[in-house]
TORPA-4810 file (N, C-alpha, C, O; in nm, 3 decimals):
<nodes>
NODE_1_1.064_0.078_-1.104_1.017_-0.057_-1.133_0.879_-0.050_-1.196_0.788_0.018_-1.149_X
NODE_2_0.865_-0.158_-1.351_0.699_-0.144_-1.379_0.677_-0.263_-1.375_0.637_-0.310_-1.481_X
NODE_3_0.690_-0.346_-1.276_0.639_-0.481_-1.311_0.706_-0.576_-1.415_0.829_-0.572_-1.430_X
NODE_4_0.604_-0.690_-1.510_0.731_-0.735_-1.625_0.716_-0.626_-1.704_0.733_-0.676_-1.815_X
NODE_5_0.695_-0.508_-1.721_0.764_-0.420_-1.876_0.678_-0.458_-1.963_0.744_-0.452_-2.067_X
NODE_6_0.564_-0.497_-1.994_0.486_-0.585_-2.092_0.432_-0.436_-2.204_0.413_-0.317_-2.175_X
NODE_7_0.423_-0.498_-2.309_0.370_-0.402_-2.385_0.225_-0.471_-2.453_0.214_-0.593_-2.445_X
NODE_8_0.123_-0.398_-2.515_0.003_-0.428_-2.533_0.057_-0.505_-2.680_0.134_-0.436_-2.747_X
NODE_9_0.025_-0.636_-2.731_0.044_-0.705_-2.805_-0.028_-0.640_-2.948_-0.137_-0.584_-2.958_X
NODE_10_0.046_-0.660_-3.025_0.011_-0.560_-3.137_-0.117_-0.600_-3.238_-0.149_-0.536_-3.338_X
NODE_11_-0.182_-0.717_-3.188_-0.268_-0.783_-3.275_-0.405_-0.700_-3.209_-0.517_-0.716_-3.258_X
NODE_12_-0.381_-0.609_-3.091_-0.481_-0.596_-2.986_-0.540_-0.478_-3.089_-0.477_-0.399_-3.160_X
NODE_13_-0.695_-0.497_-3.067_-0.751_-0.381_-3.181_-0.775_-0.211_-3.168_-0.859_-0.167_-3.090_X
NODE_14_-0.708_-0.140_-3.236_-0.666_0.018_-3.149_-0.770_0.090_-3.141_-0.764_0.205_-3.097_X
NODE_15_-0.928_0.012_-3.199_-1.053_0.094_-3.135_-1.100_-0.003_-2.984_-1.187_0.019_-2.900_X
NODE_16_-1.026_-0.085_-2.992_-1.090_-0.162_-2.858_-0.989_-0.091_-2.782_-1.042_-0.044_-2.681_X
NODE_17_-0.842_-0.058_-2.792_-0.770_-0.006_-2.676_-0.822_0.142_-2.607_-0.822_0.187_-2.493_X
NODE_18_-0.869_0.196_-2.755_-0.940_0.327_-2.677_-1.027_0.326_-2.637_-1.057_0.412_-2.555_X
NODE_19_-1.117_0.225_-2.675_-1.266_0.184_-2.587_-1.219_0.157_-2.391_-1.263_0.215_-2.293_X
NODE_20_-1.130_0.062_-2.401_-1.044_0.024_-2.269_-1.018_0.171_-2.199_-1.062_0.208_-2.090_X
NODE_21_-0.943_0.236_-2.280_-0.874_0.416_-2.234_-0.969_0.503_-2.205_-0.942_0.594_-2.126_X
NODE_22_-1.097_0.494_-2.261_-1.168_0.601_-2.247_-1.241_0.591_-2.155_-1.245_0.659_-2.053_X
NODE_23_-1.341_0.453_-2.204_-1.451_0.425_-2.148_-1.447_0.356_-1.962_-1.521_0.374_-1.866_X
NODE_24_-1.337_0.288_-1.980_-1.303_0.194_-1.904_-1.237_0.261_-1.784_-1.282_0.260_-1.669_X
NODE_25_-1.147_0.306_-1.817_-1.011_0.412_-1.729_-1.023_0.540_-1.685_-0.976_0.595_-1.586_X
NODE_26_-1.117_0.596_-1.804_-1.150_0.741_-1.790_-1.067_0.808_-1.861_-1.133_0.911_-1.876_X
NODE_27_-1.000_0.819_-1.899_-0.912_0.918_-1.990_-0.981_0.948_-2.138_-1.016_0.886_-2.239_X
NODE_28_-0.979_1.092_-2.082_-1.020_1.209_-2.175_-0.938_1.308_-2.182_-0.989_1.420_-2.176_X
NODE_29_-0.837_1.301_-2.191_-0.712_1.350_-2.248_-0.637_1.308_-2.363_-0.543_1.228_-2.372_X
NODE_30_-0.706_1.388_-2.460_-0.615_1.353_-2.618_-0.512_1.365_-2.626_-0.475_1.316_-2.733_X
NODE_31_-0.412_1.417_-2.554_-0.287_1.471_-2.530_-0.197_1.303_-2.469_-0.081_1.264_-2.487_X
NODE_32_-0.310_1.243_-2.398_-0.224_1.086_-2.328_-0.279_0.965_-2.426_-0.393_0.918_-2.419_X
NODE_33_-0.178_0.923_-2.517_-0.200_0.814_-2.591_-0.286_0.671_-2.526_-0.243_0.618_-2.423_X
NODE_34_-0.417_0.613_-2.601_-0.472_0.549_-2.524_-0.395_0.432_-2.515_-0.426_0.360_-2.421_X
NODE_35_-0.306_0.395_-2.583_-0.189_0.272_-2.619_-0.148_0.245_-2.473_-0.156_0.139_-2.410_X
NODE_36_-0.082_0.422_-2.416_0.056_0.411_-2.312_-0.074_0.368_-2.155_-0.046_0.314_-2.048_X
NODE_37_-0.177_0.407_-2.192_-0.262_0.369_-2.080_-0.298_0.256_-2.056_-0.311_0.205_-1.944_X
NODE_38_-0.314_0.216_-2.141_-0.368_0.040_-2.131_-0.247_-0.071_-2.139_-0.265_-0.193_-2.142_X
NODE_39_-0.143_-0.015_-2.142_-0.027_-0.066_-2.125_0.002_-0.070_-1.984_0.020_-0.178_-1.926_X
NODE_40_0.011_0.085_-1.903_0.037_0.119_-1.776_-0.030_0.013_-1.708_0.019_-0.042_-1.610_X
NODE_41_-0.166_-0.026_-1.768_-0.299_-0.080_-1.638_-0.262_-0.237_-1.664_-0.273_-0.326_-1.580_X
NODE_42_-0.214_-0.253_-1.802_-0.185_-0.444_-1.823_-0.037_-0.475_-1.706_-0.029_-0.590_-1.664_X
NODE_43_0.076_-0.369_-1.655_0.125_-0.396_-1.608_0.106_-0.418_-1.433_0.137_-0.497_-1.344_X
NODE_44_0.029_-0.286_-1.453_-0.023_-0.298_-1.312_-0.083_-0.390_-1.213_-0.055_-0.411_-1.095_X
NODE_45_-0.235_-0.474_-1.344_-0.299_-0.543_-1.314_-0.195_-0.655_-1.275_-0.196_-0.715_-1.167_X
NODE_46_-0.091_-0.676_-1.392_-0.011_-0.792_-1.356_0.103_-0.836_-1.200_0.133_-0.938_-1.136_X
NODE_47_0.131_-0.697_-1.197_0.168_-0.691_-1.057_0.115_-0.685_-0.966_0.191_-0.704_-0.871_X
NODE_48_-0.064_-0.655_-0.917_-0.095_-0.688_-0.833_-0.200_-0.861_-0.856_-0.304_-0.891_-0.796_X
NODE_49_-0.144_-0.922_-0.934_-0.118_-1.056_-0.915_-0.009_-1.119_-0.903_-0.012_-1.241_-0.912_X
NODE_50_0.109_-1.054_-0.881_0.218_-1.111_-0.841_0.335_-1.112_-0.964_0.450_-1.143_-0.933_X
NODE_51_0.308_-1.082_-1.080_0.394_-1.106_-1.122_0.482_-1.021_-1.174_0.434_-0.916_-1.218_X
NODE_52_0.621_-1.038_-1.182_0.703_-0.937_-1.161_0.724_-0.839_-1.056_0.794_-0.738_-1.059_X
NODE_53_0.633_-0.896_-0.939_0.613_-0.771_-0.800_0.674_-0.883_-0.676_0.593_-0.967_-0.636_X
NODE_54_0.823_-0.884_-0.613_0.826_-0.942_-0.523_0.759_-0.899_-0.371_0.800_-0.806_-0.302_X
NODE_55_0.666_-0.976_-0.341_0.598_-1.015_-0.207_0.491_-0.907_-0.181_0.465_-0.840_-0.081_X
NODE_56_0.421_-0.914_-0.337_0.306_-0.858_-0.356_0.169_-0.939_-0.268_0.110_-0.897_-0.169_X
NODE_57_0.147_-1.060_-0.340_0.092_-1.138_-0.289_0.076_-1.206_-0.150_-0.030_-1.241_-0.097_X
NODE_58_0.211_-1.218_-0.098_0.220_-1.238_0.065_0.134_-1.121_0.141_0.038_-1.143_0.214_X
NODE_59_0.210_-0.944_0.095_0.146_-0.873_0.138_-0.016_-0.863_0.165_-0.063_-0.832_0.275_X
NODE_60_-0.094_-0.893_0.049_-0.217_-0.876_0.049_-0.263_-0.988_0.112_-0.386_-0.995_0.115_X
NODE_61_-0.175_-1.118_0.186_-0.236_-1.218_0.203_-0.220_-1.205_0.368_-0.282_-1.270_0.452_X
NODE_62_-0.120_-1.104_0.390_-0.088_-1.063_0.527_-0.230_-0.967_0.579_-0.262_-0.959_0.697_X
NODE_63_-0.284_-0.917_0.498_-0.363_-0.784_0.535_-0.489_-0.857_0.587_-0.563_-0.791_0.659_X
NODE_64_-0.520_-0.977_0.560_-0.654_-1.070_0.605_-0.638_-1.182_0.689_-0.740_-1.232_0.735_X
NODE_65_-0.517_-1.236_0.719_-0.508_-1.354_0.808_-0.434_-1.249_0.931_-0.420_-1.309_1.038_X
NODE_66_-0.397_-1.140_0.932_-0.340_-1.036_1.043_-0.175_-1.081_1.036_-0.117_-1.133_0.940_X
NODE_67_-0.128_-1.052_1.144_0.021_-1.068_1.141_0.070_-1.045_1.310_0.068_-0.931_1.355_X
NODE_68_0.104_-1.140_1.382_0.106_-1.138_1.516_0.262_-1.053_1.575_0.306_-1.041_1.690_X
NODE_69_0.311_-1.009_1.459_0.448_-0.964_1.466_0.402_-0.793_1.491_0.453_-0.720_1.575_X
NODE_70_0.314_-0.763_1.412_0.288_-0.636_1.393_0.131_-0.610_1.515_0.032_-0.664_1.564_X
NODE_71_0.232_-0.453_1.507_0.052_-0.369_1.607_-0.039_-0.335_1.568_-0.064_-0.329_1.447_X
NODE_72_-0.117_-0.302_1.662_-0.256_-0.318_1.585_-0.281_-0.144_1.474_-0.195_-0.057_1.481_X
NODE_73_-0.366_-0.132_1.414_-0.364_-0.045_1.303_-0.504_0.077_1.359_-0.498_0.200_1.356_X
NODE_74_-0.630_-0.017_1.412_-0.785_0.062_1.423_-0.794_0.024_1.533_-0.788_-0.094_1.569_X
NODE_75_-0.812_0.141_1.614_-0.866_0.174_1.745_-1.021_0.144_1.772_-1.106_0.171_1.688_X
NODE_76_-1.043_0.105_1.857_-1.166_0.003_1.871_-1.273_0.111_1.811_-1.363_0.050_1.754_X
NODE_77_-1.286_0.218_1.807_-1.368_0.307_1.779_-1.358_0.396_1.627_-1.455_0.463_1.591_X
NODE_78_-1.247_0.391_1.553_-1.247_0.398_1.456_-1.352_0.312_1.324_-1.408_0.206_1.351_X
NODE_79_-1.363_0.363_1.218_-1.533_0.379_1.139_-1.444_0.373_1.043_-1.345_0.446_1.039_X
NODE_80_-1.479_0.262_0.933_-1.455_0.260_0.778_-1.546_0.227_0.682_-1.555_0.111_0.644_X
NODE_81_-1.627_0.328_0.631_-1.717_0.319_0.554_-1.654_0.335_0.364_-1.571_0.405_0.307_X
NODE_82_-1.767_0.208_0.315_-1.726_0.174_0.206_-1.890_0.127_0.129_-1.920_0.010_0.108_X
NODE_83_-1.982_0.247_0.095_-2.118_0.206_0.028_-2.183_0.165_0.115_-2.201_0.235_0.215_X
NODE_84_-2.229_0.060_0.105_-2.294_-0.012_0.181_-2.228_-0.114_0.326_-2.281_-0.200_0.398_X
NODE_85_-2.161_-0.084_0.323_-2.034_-0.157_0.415_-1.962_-0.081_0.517_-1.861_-0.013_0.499_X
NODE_86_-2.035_-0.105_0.648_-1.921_-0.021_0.761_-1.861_-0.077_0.872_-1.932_-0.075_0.972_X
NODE_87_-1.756_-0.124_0.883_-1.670_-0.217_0.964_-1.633_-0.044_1.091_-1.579_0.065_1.070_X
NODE_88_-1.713_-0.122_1.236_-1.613_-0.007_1.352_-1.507_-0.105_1.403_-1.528_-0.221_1.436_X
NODE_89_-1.400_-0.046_1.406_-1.294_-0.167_1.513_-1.243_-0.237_1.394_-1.203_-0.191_1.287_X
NODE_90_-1.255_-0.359_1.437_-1.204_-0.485_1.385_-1.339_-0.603_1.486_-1.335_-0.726_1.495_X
NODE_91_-1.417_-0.533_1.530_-1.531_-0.639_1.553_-1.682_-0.617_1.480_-1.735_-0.704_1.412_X
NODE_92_-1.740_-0.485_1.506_-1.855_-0.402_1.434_-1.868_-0.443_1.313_-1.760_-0.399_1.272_X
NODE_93_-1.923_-0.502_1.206_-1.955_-0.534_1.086_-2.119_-0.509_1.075_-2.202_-0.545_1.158_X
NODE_94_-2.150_-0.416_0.911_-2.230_-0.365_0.865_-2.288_-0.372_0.760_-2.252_-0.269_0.703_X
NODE_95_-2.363_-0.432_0.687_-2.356_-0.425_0.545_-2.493_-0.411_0.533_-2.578_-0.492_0.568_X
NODE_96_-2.509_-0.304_0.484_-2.675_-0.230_0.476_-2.757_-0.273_0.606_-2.734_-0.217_0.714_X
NODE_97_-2.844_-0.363_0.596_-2.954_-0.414_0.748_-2.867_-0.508_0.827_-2.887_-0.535_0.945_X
NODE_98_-2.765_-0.555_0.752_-2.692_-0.657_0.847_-2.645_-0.638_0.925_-2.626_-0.518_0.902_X
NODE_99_-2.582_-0.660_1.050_-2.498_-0.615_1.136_-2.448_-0.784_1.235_-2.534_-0.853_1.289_X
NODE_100_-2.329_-0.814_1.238_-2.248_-0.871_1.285_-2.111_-0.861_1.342_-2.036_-0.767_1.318_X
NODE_101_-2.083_-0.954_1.413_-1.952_-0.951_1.495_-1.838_-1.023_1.430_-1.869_-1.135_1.390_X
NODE_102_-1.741_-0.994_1.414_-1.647_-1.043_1.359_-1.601_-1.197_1.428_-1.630_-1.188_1.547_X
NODE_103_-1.564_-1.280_1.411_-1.527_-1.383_1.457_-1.394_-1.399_1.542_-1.350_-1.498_1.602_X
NODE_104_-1.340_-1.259_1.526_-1.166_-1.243_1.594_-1.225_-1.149_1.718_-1.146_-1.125_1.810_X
NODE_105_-1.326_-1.107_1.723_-1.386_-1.003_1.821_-1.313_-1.006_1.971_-1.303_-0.907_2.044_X
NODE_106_-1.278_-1.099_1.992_-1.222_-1.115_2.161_-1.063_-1.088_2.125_-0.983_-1.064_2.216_X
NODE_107_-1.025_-1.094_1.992_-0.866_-1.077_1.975_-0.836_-0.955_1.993_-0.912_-0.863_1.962_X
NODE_108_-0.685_-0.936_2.063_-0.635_-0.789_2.069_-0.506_-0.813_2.093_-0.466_-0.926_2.122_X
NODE_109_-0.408_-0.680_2.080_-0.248_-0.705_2.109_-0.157_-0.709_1.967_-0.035_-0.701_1.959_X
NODE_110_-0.260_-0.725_1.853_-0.147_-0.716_1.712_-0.257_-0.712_1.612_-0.379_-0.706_1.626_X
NODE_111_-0.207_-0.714_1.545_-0.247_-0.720_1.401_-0.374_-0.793_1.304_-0.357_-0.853_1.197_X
NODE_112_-0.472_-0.776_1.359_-0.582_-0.879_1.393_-0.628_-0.882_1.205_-0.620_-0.800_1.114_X
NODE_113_-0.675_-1.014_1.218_-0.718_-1.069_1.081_-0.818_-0.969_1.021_-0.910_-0.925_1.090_X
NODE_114_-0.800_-0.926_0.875_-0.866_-0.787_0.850_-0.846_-0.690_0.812_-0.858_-0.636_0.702_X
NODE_115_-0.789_-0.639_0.973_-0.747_-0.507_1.000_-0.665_-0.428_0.896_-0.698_-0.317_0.853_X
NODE_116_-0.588_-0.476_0.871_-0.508_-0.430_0.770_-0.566_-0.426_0.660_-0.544_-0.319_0.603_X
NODE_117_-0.677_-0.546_0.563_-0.746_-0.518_0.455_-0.856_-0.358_0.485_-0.862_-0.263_0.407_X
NODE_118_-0.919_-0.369_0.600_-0.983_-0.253_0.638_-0.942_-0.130_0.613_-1.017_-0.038_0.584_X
NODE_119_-0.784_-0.119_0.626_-0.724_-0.023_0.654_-0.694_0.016_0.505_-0.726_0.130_0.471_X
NODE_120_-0.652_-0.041_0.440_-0.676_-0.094_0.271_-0.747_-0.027_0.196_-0.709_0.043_0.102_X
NODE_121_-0.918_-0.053_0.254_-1.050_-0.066_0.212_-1.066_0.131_0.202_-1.100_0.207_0.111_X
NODE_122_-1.032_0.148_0.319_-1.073_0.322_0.392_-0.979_0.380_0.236_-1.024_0.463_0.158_X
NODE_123_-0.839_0.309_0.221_-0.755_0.407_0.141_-0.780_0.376_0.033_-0.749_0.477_-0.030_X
NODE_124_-0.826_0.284_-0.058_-0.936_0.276_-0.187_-1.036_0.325_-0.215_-1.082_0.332_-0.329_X
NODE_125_-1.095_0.376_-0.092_-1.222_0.434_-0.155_-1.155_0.598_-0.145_-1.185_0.663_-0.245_X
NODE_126_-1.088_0.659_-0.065_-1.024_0.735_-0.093_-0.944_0.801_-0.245_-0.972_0.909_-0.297_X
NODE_127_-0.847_0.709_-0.291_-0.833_0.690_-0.408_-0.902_0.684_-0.545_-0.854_0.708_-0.655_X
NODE_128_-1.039_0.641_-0.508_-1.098_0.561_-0.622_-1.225_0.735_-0.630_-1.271_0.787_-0.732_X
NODE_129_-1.243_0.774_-0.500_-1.331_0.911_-0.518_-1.254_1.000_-0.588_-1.308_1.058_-0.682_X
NODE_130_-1.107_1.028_-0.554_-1.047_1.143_-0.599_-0.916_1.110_-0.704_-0.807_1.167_-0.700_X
NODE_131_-0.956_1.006_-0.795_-0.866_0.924_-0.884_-0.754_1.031_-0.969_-0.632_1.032_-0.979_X
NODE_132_-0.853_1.109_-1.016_-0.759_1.247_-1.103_-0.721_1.317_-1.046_-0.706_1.426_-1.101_X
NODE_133_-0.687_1.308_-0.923_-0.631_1.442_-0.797_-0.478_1.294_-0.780_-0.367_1.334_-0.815_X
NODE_134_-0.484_1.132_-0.725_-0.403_1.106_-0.712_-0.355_1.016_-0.873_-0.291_0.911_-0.881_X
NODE_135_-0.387_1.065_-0.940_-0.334_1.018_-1.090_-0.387_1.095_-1.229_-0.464_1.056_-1.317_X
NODE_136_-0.324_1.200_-1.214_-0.374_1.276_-1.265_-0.329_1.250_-1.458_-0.390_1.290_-1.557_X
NODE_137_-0.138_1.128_-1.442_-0.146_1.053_-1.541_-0.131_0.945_-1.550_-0.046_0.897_-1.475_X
NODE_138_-0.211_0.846_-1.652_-0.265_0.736_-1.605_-0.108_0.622_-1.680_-0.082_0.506_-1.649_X
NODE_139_-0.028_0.720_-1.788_0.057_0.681_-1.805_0.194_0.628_-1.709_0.298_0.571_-1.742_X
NODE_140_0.142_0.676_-1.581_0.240_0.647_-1.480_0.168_0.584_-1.357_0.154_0.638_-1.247_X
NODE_141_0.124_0.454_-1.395_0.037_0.431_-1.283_0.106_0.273_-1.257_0.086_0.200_-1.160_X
NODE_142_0.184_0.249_-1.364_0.242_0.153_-1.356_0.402_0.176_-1.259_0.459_0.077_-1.213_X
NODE_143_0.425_0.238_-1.251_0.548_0.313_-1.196_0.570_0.270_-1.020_0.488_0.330_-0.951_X
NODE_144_0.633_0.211_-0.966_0.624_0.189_-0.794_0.681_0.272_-0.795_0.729_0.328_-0.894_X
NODE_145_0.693_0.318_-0.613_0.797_0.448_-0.568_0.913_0.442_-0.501_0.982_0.340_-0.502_X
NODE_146_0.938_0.520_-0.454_1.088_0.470_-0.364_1.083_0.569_-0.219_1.051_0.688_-0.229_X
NODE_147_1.112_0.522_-0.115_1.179_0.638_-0.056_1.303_0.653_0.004_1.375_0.555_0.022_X
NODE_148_1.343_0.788_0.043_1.499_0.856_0.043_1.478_0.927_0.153_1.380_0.992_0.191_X
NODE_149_1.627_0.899_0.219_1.590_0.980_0.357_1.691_1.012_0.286_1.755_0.937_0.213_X
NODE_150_1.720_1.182_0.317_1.888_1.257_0.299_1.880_1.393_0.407_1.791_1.426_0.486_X
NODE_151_1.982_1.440_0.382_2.054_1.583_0.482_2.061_1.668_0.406_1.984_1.678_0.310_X
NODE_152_2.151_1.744_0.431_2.165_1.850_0.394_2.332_1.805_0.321_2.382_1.847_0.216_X
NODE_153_2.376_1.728_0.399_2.524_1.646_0.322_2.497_1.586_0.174_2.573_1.597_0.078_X
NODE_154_2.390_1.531_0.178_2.331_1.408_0.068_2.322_1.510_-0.015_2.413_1.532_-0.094_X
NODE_155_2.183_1.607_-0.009_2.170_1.723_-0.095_2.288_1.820_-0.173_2.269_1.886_-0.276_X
NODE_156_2.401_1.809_-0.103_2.533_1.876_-0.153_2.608_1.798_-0.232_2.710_1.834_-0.290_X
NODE_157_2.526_1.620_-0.239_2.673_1.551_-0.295_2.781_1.493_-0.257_2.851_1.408_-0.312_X
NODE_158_2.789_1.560_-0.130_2.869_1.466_-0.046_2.885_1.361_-0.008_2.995_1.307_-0.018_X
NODE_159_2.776_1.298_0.048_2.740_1.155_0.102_2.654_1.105_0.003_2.617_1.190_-0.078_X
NODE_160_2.608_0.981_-0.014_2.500_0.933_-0.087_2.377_0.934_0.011_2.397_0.983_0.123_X
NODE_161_2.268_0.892_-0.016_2.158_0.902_0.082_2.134_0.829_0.204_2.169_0.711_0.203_X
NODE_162_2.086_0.872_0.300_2.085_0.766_0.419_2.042_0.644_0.442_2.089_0.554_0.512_X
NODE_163_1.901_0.650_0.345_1.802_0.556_0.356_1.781_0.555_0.212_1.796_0.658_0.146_X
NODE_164_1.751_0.459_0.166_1.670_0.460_0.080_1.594_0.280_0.037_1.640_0.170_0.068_X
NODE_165_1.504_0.303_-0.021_1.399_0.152_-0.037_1.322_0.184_-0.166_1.234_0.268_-0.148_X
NODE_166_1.334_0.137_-0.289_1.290_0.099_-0.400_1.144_-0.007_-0.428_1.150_-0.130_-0.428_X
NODE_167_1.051_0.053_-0.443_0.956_-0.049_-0.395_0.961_-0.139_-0.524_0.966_-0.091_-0.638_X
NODE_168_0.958_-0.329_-0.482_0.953_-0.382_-0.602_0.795_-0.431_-0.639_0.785_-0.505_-0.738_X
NODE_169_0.714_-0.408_-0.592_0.575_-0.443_-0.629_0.505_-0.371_-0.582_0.554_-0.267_-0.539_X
NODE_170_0.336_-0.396_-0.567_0.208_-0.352_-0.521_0.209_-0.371_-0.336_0.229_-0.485_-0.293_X
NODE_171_0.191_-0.275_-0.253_0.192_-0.288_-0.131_0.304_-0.298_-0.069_0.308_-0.326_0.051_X
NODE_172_0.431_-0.271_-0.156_0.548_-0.307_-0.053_0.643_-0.167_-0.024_0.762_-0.174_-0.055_X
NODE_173_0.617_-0.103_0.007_0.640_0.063_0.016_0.765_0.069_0.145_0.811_0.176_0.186_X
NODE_174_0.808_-0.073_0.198_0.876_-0.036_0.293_0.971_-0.203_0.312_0.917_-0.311_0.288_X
NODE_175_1.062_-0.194_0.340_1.179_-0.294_0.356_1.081_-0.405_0.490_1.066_-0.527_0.485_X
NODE_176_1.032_-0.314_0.592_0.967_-0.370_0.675_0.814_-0.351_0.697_0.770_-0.273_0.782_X
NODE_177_0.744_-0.419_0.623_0.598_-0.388_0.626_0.511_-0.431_0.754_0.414_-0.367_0.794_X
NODE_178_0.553_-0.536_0.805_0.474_-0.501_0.976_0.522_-0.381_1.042_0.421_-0.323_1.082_X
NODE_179_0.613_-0.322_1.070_0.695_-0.157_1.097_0.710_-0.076_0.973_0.828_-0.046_0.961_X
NODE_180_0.638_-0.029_0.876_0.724_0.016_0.756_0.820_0.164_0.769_0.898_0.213_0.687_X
NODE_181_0.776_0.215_0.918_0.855_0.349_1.007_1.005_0.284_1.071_1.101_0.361_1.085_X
NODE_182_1.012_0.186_1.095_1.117_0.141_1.170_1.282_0.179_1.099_1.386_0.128_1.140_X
NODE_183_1.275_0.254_1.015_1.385_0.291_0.960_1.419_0.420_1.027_1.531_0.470_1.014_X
NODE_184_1.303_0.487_1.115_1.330_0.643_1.130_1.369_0.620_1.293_1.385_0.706_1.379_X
NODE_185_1.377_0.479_1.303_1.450_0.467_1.473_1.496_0.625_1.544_1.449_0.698_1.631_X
NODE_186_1.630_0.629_1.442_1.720_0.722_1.482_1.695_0.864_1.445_1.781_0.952_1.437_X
NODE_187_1.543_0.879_1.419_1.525_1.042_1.445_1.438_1.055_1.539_1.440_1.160_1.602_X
NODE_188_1.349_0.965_1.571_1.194_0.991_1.627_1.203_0.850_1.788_1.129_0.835_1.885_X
NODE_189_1.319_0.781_1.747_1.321_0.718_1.860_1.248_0.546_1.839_1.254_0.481_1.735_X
NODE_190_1.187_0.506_1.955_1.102_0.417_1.953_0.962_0.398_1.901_0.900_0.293_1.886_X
NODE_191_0.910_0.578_1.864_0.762_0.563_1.789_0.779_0.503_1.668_0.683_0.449_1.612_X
NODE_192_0.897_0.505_1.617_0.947_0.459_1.461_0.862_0.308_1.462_0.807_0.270_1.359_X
NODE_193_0.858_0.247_1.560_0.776_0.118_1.552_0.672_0.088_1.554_0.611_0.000_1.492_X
NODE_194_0.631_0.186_1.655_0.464_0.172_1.632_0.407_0.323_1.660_0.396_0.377_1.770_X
NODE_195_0.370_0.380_1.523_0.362_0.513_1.555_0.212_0.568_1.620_0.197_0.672_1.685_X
NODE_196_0.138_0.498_1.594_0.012_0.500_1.626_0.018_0.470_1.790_-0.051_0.553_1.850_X
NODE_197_0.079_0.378_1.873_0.069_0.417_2.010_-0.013_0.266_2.076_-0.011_0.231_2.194_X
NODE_198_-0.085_0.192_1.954_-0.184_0.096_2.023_-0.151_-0.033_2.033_-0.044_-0.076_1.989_X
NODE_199_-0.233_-0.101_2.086_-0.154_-0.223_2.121_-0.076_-0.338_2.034_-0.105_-0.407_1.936_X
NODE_200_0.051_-0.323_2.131_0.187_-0.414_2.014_0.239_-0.536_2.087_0.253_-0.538_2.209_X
NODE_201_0.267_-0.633_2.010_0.318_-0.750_2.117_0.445_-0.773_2.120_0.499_-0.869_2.175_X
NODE_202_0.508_-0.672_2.051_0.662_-0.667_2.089_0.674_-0.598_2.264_0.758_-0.640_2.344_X
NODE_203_0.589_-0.506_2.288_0.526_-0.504_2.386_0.697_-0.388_2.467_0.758_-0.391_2.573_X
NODE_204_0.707_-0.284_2.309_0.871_-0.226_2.359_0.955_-0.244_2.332_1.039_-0.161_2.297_X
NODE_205_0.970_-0.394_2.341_1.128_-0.493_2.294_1.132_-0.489_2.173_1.076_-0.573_2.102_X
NODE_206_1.190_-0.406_2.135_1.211_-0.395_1.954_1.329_-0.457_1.920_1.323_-0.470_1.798_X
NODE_207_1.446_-0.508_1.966_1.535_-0.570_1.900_1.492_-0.707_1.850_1.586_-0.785_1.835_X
NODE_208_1.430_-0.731_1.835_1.375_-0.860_1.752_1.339_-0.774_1.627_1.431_-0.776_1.545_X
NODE_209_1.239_-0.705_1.592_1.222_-0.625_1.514_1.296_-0.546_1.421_1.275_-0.523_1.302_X
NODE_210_1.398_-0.502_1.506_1.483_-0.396_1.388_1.498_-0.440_1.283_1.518_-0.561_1.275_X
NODE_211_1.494_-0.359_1.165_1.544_-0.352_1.064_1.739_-0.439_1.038_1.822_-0.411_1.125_X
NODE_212_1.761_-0.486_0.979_1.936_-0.488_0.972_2.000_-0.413_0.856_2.118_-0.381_0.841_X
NODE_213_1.928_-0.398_0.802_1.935_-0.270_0.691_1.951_-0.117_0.791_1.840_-0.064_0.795_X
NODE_214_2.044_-0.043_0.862_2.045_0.058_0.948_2.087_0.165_0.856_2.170_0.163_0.766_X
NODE_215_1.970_0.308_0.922_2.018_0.443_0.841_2.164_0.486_0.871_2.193_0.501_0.990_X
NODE_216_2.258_0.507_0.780_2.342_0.590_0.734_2.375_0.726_0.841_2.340_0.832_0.789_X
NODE_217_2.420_0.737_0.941_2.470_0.879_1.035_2.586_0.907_1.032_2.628_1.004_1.094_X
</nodes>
C-alpha cells in the first residue's frame, strides 16, 4: 500500500524537486532519482493526514486522549527524552527549567492520555537520529508493511499463511492496535495481550478483546 499513488505534478520545477531531495530529505545519492523521492514523501505526508490511510488519524488521535480499552505502555519510572523535553511516567513533565505534573497524574489501570504519543515521541527521535540506518532508501518510504505469521507448512506451499495483516496507513501495523500482539494468543498464551505485564483493565478477561480474525492451526 502507498497511500493515494500520487505522482509529483509535472509543472513542479526539477531544480526545486532536487532542492526538496537534497537539501530537504537528505539524499545524496545520485544513483536515487530526486523525482522518486519527493514523490515517496508527497505520499507519505498525505497519509499521515489521512488520506488514502484507513484509521490513520483515529490512531494518532488515540495516542493523546489514551484509550481505556488498552494497558498501560510506561512504567511509572520509565524516562523519554526528546532535546529539551523529558516526560518520566505519564506524570513527570520537563521542558528545560520547567517542570510540571501532568493533569492525568492520579490516573492509572490503561492507557492514559499521552502515553502512547510519548511512546511515539521516544521512537521518533530514535528514527530521526539514525534515519539512514532505518531508510537507507528514501524511495521506499512511502511503502506500509505487512505482517505474516507461517510454519514450516506455509514455507513448503502447502498451507497459505497463518496470519497475516497488510497495513493500510500510518500507525496501523496491527488489525488490533490497543493489543497489536493479540494475534500470537496461540503461541505465547495470554501475554499476547499485554506483553509488557502492567496495569490492564481487562484486568485478564480477554474475551471481550480477542481478535475475531483467529490464527490459522
Amino acid at each position: 500500500h502507498r497511500g493515494p499513488n500520487w505522482d509529483v505534478p509535472s509543472w513542479v520545477p526539477s531544480n526545486l524537486i532536487d532542492w526538496f531531495a537534497r537539501d530537504i530529505c537528505g539524499n545524496d545519492n545520485d544513483k536515487i532519482p530526486s523525482k522518486e523521492v519527493a514523490r515517496a514523501w508527497l505520499n507519505y505526508m498525505a497519509m499521515c493526514a489521512g488520506i488514502a490511510a484507513p484509521g490513520t488519524l483515529s490512531e494518532i488521535f488515540r495516542g493523546y486522549v489514551g484509550d481505556k480499552s488498552a494497558p498501560e505502555l510506561l512504567a511509572p519510572d520509565d524516562t523519554v527524552r526528546a532535546g529539551p523535553l523529558e516526560i518520566r511516567g505519564t506524570t513527570d513533565v520537563k521542558i528545560g527549567p520547567i517542570r510540571y505534573k501532568s493533569l492525568w497524574k492520579d490516573e492509572e489501570g490503561y492507557l492514559r492520555p499521552a502515553e502512547l504519543a510519548t511512546i511515539r515521541l521516544r521512537s521518533m527521535v530514535e528514527v530521526l537520529t539514525k534515519f539512514e540506518d532505518y531508510v537507507p532508501d528514501q524511495r521506499l518510504l512511502d511503502w506500509r508493511g505487512a505482517t505474516f505469521l507461517m510454519d514450516k507448512n506455509c514455507q513448503s506451499g502447502d498451507v497459505p499463511s497463518l496470519y497475516e495483516h497488510r497495513n493500510p496507513g500510518v500507525l496501523t501495523y496491527s488489525e488490533t492496535m490497543p493489543r497489536p500482539l493479540s494475534f500470537l494468543e496461540g503461541y505465547i498464551g495470554k501475554k499476547a495481550f499485554n506483553p509488557l505485564g502492567l496495569a490492564d483493565p481487562a484486568e485478564g478477561d480477554y474475551e471481550k478483546v480477542r481478535p475475531m480474525k483467529q490464527v490459522r492451526t
